[in-house]
C-alpha positions in Angstrom: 162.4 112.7 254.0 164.3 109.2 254.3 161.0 108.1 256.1 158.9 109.4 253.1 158.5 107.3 249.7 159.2 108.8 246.9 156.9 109.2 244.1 158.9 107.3 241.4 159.7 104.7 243.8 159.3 101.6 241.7 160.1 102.5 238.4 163.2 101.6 236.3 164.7 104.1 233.6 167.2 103.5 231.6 169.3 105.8 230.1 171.7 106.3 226.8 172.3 109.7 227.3 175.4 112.1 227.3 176.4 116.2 227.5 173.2 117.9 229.5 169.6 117.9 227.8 169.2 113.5 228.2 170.6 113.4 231.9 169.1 116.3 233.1 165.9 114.1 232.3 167.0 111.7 234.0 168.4 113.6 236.9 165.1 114.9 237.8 163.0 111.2 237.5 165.9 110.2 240.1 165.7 112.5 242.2 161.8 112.0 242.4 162.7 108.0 243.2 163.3 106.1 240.0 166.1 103.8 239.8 167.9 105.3 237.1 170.1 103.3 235.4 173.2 105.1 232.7 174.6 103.1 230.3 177.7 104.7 229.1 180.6 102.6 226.9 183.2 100.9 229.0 185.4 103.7 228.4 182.9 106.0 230.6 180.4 109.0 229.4 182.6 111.4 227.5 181.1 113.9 229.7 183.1 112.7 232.3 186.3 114.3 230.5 185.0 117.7 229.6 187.1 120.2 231.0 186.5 124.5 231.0 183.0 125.3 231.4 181.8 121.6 230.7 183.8 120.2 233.5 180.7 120.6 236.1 178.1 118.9 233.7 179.0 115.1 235.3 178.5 116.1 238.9 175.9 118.2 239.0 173.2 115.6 236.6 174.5 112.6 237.5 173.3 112.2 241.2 171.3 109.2 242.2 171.9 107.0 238.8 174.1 103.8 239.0 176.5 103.3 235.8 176.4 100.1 233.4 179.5 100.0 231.6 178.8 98.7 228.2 179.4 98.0 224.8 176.1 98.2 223.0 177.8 98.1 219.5 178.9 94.3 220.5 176.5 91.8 219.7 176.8 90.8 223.3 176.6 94.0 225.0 173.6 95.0 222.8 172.0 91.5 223.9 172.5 92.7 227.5 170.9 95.6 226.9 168.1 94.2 225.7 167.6 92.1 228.3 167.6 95.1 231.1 165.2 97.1 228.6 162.8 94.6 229.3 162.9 94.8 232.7 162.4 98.8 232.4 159.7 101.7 232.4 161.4 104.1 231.3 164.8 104.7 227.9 165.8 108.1 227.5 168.2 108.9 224.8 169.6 111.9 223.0 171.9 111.0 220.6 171.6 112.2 217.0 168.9 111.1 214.7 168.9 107.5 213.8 172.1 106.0 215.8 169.5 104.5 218.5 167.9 103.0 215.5 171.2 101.8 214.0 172.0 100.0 217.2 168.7 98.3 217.3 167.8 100.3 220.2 165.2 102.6 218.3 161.5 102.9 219.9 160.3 100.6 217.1 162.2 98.0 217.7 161.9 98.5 221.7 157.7 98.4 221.7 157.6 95.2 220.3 160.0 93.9 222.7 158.0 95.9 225.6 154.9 97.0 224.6 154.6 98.7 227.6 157.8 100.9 227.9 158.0 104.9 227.4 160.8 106.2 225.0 161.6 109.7 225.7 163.7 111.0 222.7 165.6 114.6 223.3 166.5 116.2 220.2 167.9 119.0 218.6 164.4 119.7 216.4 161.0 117.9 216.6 159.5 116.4 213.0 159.8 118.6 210.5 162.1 120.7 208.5 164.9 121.2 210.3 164.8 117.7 212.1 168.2 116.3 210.3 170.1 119.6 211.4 172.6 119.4 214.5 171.8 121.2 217.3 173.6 122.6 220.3 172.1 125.1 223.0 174.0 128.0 221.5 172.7 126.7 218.7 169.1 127.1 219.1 170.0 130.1 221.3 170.8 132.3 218.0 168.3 130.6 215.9 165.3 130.9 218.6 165.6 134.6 219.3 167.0 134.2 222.7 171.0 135.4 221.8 169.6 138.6 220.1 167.1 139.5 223.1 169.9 138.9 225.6 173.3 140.9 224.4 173.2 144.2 223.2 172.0 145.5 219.7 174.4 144.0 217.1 175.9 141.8 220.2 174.0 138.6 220.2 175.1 136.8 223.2 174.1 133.2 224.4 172.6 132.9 228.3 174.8 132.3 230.9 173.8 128.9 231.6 172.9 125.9 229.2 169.3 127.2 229.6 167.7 125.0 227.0 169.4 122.1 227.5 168.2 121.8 230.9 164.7 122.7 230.1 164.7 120.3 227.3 165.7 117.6 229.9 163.0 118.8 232.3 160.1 118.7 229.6 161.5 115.0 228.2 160.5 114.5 231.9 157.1 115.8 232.2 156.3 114.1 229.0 157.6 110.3 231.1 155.5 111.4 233.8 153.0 112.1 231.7 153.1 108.6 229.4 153.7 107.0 233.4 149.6 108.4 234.0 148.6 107.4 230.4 149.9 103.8 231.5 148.1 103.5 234.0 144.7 104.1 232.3 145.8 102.3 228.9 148.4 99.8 229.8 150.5 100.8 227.2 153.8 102.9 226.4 154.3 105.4 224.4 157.1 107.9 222.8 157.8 111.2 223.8 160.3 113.5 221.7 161.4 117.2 223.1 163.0 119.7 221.4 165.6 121.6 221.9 164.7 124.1 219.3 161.3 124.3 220.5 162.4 124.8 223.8 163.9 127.9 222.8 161.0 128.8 221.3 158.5 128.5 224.3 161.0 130.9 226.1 160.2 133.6 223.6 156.6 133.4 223.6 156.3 136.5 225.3 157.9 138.4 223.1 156.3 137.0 220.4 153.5 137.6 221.6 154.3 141.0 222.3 154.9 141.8 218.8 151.4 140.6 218.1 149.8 142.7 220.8 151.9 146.0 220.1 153.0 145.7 216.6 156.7 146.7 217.8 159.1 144.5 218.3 160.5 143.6 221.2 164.0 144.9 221.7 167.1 143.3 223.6 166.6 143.3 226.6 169.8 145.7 227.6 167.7 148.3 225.0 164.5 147.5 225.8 161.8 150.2 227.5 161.2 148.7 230.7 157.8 148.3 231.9 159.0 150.0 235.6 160.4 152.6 236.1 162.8 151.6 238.9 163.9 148.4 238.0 167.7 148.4 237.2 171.4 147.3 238.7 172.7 150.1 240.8 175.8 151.0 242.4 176.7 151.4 246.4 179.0 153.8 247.7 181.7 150.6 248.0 181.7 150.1 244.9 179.2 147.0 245.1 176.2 146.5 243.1 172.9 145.6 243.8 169.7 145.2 241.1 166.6 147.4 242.7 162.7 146.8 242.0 159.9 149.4 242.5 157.0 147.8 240.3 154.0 148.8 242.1 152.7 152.2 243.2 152.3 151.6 246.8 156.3 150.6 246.8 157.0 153.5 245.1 155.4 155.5 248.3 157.6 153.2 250.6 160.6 153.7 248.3 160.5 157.6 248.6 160.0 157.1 252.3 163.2 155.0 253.1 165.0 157.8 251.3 163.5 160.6 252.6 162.3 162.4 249.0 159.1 163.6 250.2 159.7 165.7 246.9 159.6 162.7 244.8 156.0 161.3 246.4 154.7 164.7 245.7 155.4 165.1 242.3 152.9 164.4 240.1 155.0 163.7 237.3 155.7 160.4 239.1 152.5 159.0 240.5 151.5 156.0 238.5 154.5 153.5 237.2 153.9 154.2 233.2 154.3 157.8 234.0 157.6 157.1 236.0 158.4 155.1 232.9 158.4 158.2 231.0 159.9 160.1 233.1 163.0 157.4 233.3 165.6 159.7 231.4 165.9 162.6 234.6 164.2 160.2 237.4 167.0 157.1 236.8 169.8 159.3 237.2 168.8 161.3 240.6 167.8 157.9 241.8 171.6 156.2 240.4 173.1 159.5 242.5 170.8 158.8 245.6 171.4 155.3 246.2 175.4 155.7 245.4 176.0 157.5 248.5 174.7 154.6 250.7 176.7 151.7 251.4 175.7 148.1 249.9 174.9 147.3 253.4 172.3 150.4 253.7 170.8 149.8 250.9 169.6 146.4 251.6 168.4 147.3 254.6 166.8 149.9 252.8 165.2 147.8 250.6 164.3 145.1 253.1 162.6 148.1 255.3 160.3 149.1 252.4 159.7 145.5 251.2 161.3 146.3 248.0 162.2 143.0 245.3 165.9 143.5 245.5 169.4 140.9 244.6 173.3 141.0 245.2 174.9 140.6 242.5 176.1 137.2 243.0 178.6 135.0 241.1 178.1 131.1 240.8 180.9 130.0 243.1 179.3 132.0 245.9 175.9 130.3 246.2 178.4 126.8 247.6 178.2 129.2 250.7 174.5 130.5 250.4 173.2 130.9 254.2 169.8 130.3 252.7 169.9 127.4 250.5 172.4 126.3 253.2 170.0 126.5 256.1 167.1 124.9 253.9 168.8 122.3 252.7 169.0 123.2 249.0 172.4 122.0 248.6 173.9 118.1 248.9 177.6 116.5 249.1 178.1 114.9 246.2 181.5 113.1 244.8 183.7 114.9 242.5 185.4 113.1 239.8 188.7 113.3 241.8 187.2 112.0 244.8 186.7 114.9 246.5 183.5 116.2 248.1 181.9 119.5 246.9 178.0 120.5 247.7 175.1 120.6 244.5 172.0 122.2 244.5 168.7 119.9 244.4 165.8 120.2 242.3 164.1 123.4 243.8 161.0 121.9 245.2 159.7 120.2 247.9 157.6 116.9 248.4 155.5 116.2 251.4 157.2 119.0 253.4 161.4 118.2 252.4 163.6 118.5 249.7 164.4 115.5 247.5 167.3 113.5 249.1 170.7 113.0 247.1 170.7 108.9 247.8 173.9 107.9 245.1 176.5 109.8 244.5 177.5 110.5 240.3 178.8 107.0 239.9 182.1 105.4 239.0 182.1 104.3 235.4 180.5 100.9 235.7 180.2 100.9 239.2 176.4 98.8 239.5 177.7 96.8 236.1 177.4 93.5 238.1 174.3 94.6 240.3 172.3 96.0 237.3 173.3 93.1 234.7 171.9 90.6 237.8 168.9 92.1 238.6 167.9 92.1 234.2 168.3 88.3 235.0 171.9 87.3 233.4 173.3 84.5 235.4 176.9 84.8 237.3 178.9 83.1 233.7 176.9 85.5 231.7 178.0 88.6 233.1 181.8 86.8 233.9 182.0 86.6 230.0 181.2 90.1 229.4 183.5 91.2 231.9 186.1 89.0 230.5 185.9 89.7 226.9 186.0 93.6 227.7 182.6 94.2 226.5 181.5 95.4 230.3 183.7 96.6 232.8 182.7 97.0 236.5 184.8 99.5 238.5 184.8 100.1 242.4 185.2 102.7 244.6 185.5 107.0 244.0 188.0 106.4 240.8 185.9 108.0 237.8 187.7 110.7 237.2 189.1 111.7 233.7 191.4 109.1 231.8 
């Protein structure tokens, strides 16, 4: 891959972004190649300092970005800016509405300074109603649908990752990639906006859609009526667990085999899937008290014999060891904010036969100050002054860890 270009070789983005939704954005144009460039206040991102469940969001979508250290609310610091914005394709923001604009740093003011330059806005809401409202991914989570199809009934619960955030991030940077084609034709930028609250939406198309269709709506998904009838978590005789597939009739026959019920292929009760569906409230219990008396081993050799769709039930912390994405290169060293080294997952696809390399580490808080503010053209005083008066700071070496 280090012998391969990347596609976003050549293009400059530059980001004022913060939490997930903005630098997930701007984690994947990096990773395709961009030279991704965050500017975060001399004090750092407060991202950096998050700690409980938000103390992984700096290290694992901050990869392959250099830092700029800056005061934009100084006159000075915003003049800086300025000057690397017009050396850039690419400003990603996500901060609430109207504090780019405050700052002077809004896409109207940009376009006449760049004509053209993309502006990719992530946001809580797109125009309309709501579009004043703060948003978070829980947020949009119990407004969207998405809590109430995921927890029990009366139980809304939010997903077990910041699900939107990320995909708001990712379609801000479809929509670059995108305006980067329109470019080409036109000449010109554009602005892209993605919401998170939209986001949310699109993930419960199908149910909406189901509703439409069938009339009933759709219930949460730990009541719903599934549409197999094997397709559950079961336990082992160990006491593991293991989630189990048979969606297809001819895996049905295969499923019967491995476990020797010739009584179950035979019953014609059971032959097509929406009559095993029906018949889920006797035929889910024989199968729960089949399976238990195999090991967890057994039963994935079971399931691998009759080319069933089957999972451990795996916890985060154990994919750092995952012999697959291990042994295809799905995971990267990467700095922690102590220094230490730890391994992150890429993007999960593949260009021109390899992953996408990990080429920076998450960088120190202004760590490419003096690199970045040269290369926008600002002479060796210039940036000496900003770095004097406090209103940049460059910082060297692994030390960006909380202060």
């Amino acid at each position: 891959m280090s012998a391969t270009r990347l596609p976003l070789d050549g293009i400059r983005v530059v980001e004022f972004v913060h939490m997930v939704m903005g630098p997930t954005c701007g984690l994947v144009l990096a990773d395709l190649g961009a030279e991704v460039i965050k500017v975060e206040p001399v004090v750092g991102d407060n991202t950096r300092r998050l700690t409980g469940s938000g103390a992984g969001f700096f290290p694992a979508l901050n990869r392959n970005k250099k830092s700029l250290a800056l005061d934009v609310t100084d006159p000075a610091g915003r003049s800086a800016a300025l000057k690397l914005i017009a050396t850039a394709d690419i400003v990603t923001e996500n901060f609430r509405p109207g504090a780019m604009e405050s700052l002077g740093l809004g896409y109207e003011d940009l376009k006449r300074l760049r004509p053209e330059l993309i502006y990719v806005s992530h946001k809580g809401f797109l125009a309309g109603p709501y579009q004043e409202r703060t948003a978070l991914d829980e947020v949009v989570q119990m407004m969207a649908g998405l809590a109430y199809m995921t927890g029990p009934p009366g139980r809304p619960l939010r997903a077990g990752s910041s699900v939107n955030d990320i995909m708001g991030g990712m379609f801000g940077a479809i929509g670059a990639l995108a305006a980067l084609s329109e470019r080409a034709r036109t000449g010109t930028g554009g602005r892209i906006d993605s919401g998170l609250f939209e986001n949310c939406v699109l993930l419960m198309a199908q149910h909406m859609l189901q509703f439409a269709v069938t009339g009933q709506p759709a219930a949460p998904m730990p009541a719903r009526v599934a549409a197999w009838g094997i397709y559950d978590v079961f336990s082992a005789s160990d006491g593991t667990q293991i989630f189990l597939g048979v969606v297809t009739d001819t895996q049905w026959r295969s499923f019967c085999a491995a476990l020797a019920r010739a009584d179950w292929s035979a019953d014609a009760r059971l032959a097509t899937n929406p009559m095993r569906v029906a018949e889920r409230s006797w035929l889910l219990p024989q199968v729960r008290d089949e399976l238990q008396r195999r090991t967890s081993n057994e039963l994935i050799e079971l399931a691998t014999g009759a080319g069933l769709p089957w999972a451990p039930i795996t916890r985060p912390e154990d994919l750092l060891h995952d012999p697959h994405l291990l042994g295809s290169g799905g995971l990267a060293p990467v700095r922690l904010p102590d220094g230490r080294q730890a391994v992150a997952p890429l993007l999960p696809l593949a260009w021109q036969g390899g992953r996408l390399p990990k080429r920076l580490d998450p960088p120190g808080i202004g760590e490419h100050t003096i690199e970045v503010l040269a290369s926008a053209g600002m002479t060796a005083p210039e940036i000496d002054a900003l770095l004097a008066s406090g209103v940049a700071v460059q910082l060297r070496g692994p030390a960006f860890a909380r202060r």
